[in-house]
N, C-alpha and C positions, 0 to 999 in steps of 0.2 A: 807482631810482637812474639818472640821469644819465650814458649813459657817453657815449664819445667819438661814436661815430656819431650815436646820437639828439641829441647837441649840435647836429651840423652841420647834420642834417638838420632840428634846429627853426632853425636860422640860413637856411638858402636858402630856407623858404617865405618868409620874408621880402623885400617886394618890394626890398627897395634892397640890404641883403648878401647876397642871393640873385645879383645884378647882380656883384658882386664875383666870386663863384664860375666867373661865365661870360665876365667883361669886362673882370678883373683891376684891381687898387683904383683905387680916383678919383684920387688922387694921383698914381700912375704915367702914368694916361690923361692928364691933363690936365698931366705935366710938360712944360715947353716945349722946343727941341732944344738942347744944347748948342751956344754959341759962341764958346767957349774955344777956343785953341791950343795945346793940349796940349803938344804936344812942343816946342815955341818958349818954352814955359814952364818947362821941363825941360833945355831944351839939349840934343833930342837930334834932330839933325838928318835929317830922312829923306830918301831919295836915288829918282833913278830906276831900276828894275833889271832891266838887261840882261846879270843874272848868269842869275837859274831859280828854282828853288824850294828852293833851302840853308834850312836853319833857321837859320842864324847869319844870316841877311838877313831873316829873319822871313816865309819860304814865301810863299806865293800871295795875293793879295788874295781875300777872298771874295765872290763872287757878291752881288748886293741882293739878292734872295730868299733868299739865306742870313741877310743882318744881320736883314731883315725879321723872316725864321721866330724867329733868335732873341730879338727885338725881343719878340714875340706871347708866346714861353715865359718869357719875364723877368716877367712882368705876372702869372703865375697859380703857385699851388702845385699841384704832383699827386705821386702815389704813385711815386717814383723805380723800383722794380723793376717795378710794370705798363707804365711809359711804357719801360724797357729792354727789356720782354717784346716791344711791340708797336713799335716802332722798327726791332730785329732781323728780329722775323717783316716789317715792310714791306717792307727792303734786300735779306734772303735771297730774298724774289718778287721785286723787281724784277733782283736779278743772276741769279737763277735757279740758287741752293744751297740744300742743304738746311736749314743754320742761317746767323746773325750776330748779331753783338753790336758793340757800337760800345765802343771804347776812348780811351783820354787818349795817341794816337798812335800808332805802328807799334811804337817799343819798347814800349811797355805791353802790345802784343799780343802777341812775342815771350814775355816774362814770364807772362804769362798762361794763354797757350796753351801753353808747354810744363808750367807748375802744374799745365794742366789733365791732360796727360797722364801728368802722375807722382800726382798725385792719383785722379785720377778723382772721385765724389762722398763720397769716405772721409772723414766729419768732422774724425777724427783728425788722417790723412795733411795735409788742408787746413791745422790749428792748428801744424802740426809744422817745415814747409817755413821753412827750407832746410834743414833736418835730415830727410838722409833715411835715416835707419836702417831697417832693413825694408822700403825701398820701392828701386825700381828706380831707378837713380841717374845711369844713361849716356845721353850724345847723341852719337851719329855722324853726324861730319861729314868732306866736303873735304877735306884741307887748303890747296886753293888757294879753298876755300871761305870761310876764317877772314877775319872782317873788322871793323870800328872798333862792329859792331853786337852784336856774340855776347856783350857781358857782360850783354846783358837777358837773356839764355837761362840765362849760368850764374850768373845773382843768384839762381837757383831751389835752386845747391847742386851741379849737375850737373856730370858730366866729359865734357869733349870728349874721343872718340874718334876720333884720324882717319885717314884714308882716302884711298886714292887709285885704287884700279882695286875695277871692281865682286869678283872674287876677294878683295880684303883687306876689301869691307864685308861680306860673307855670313860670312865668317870672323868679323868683329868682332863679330855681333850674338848675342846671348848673353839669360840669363835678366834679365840687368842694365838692357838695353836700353830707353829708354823710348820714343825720339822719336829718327828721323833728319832732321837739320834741312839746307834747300838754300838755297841766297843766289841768288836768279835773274840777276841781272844778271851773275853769275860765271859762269855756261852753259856760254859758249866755254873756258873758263881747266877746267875741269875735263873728267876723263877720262868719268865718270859720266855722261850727258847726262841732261836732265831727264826723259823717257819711264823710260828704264831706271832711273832715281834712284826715281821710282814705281812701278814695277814690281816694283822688289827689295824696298819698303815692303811690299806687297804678299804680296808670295813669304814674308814671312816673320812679317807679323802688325803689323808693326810701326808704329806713326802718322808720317806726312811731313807735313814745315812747309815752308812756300814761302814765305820774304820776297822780296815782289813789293812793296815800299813804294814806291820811285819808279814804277813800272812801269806807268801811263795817262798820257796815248793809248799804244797807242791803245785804243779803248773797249773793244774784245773782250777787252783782257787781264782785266779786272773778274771774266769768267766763266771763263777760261780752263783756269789751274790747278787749280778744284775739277771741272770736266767732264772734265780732265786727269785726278784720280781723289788729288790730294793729300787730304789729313785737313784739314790749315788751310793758310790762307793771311794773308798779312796786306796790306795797303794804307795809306800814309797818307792823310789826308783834309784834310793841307792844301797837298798838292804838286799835281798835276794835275786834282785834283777839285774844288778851290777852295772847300774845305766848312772848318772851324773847322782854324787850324794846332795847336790843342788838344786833335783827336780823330784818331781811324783806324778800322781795322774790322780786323775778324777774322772769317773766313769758312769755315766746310766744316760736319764732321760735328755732328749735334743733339748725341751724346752728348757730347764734349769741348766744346761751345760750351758746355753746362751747366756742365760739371765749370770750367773757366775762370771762367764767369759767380760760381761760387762762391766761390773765388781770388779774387775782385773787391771792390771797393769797391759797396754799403754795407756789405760783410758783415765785420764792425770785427777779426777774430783772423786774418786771414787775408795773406799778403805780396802781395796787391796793394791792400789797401786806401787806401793815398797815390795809386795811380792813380786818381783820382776823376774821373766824368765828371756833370755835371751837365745838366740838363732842357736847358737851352740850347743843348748844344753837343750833345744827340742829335738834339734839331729840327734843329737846321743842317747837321746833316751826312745827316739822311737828305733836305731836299730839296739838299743838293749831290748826293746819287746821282742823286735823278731830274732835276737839271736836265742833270746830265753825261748821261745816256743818251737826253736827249731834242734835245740841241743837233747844230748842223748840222757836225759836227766835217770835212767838206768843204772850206767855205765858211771854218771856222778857220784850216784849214793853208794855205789861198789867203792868206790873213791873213799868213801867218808867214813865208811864201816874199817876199813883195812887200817886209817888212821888212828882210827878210837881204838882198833886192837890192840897197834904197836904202843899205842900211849898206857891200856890198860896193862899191857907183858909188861912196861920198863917197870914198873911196882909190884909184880903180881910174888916177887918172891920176898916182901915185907913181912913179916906174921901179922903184925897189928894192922896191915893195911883193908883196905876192902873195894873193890870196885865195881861200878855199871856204868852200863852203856843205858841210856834214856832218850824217847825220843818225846820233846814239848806236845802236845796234840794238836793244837793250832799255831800259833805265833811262832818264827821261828824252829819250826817242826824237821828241823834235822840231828842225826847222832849228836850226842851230846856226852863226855865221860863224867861223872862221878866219883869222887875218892874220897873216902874217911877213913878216920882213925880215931882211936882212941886218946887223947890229949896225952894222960899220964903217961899209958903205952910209949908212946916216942919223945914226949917230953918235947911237943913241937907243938903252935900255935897254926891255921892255916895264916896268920897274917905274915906270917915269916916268911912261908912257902912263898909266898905271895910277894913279897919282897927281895927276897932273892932269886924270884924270877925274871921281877922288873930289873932289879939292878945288876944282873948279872951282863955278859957279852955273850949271844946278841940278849937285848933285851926283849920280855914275855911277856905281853900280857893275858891274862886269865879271866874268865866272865867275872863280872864285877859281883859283888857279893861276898861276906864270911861272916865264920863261924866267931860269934861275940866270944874272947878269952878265954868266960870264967865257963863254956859248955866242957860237957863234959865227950862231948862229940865233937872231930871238929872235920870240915867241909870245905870240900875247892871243885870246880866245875870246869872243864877243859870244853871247847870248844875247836872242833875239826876243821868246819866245812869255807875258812877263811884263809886254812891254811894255804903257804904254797907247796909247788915241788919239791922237797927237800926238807919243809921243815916238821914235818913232824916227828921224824927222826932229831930234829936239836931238842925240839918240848919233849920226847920221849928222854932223851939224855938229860938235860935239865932236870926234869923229876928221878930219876934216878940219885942223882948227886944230893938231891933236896932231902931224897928220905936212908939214902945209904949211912946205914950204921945207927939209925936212928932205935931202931927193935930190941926191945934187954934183952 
């Protein structure tokens, strides 16, 4: 009999569909590039952004080495859970943990990753989720921790337990316990700091999650948490890493990477199976790891400083205006400009600024946020490090026109 393997394997002795196996079909090789206008054909207008890396703005461009990689993975079929085996094992060497697994974004890993730790490899437990009877059911957290991200954690079924002095978490952690979960970018806002938030993980048996999803540059953050001694961590892979806005990673201990991995998409009874990551968007995001770790991230932030200047000179000769250069401490922790004014001073709202930035040609957008009317301060945030070649020179021009002649 005929089965699947010996099929294939009498198909690639074959000189020409053999070709196929290694070269991916004639058809796709020999498709010509697209010359369509997509989005001119849709009405959907795309803008330049000197907001950052929001999802609602459609995050980061990606790298050519990235469309390339996925470009290469589009053209051929392979065994989805071998190419997820060895993907992970590449990322995990090059960030230097012990596991990884690439996910369909930062919430997907959140979901995942704490499946994995109310699971573990329990077939059952896996089919059962969000129904956890008999299984451990609590996440302690924060409460200055709580934030627009924690319903990925509790679509698992879990309860937030929370906390506020490390005394009320050693008290909270109980036979119930599954996972203490930590929001990095909240660091300073909580009494916990991050060492002792791992530590008490620790002291008590307990697995810690680190959403570090905004949180590169700078590069060292990539390794930092799991050498910090957290269980997982998670990363987007389409904010600072410039890899698929379609994927992320999740990073730390072999055994929950598994148990996760199981929770996952292809494995069809399981609640993460809609988070589907496909062959394309694994290629692209492991070489967005190694292009991030290997780029002159120096010679970048030279890059981003120079912009924020010319952006800060196109204003600097307003009276009423005022500018800085700021950089976030963690989350998104690159140049960042600042500009205020005086409302009455220029007898200008930033929401205007801010609309005729969008609406002008080309169109602008700016970090999301402003200043409520009735202040008597008002506020817009320029965002550099998303720009391209050339344009920060239009957003420099743009705000000139915004605020020329505005000054009594």
């Amino acid at each position: 009999m005929l089965n699947r393997r010996s099929f294939i394997q009498s198909l690639s002795s074959l000189p020409f569909v053999g070709g196929l196996f290694t070269s991916g079909p004639a058809w796709a090789l020999a498709a010509p590039p697209s010359k369509r206008d997509f989005f001119k054909e849709l009405n959907v207008r795309p803008f330049i952004n000197a907001a950052g890396t929001y999802t609602v703005l459609t995050a980061s461009l990606m790298q050519p080495e990235v469309v390339e990689a996925m470009n290469y993975a589009a053209k051929q079929f392979v065994p989805l859970n071998d190419l997820h085996d060895a993907a992970g094992k590449r990322i995990a060497e090059l960030i230097g943990c012990e596991a990884a697994m690439i996910t369909s974004g930062a919430a997907a890993a959140l979901t995942l990753g704490t499946a994995g730790c109310l699971t573990g490899k329990n077939p059952d437990f896996i089919k059962r989720l969000p129904d956890l009877t008999g299984m451990k059911s609590e996440v302690i957290i924060q409460k200055s921790h709580r934030y627009g991200y924690d319903h990925a954690v509790r679509n698992c079924g879990v309860k937030f337990i929370e906390v506020e002095t490390a005394e009320e978490l050693e008290k909270a952690v109980n036979e119930r316990t599954a996972m203490m979960l930590f929001f990095n970018d909240a660091d300073p806002k909580g009494k916990i700091k991050i060492a002792e938030f791992v530590a008490l993980g620790k002291k008590h048996g307990v697995p810690t999650f680190n959403d570090a999803a905004a949180d590169v540059p700078p590069t060292e953050h990539l390794s930092k948490y799991t050498k910090l001694g957290f269980d997982l961590v998670t990363f987007s892979g389409g904010k600072g890493l410039r890899g698929p806005q379609s994927a992320g990673l999740l990073l730390g201990r072999k055994d929950l990477i598994a148990a996760a991995r199981l929770n996952s998409s292809p494995n069809s009874d399981s609640i993460g199976r809609g988070m589907k990551v496909n062959k394309e968007e694994m290629i692209g995001m492991m070489v967005a790891v190694e292009i991030y770790l290997k780029r002159d991230a120096a010679a970048e932030w030279k890059e981003w400083e120079q912009r924020a200047k010319m952006i800060t000179d196109s204003v600097a000769g307003v009276p009423a205006v005022t500018t800085e250069v700021y950089v976030p401490p963690i989350a998104n922790h690159v140049p960042t400009v600042r500009i205020k004014w005086e409302k009455e001073a220029l007898k200008l709202v930033a929401d205007s600024v801010r609309k005729q930035l969008r609406e002008g040609k080309p169109s602008i957008e700016i970090v999301p946020g402003s200043s409520p009317d009735s202040a008597v301060m008002q506020e817009i945030s320029i965002g550099v490090w998303m720009l391209q070649p050339g344009e920060a020179e239009i957003v420099a021009r743009r705000l000139r026109e915004a605020f020329k002649g505005r000054a009594a």
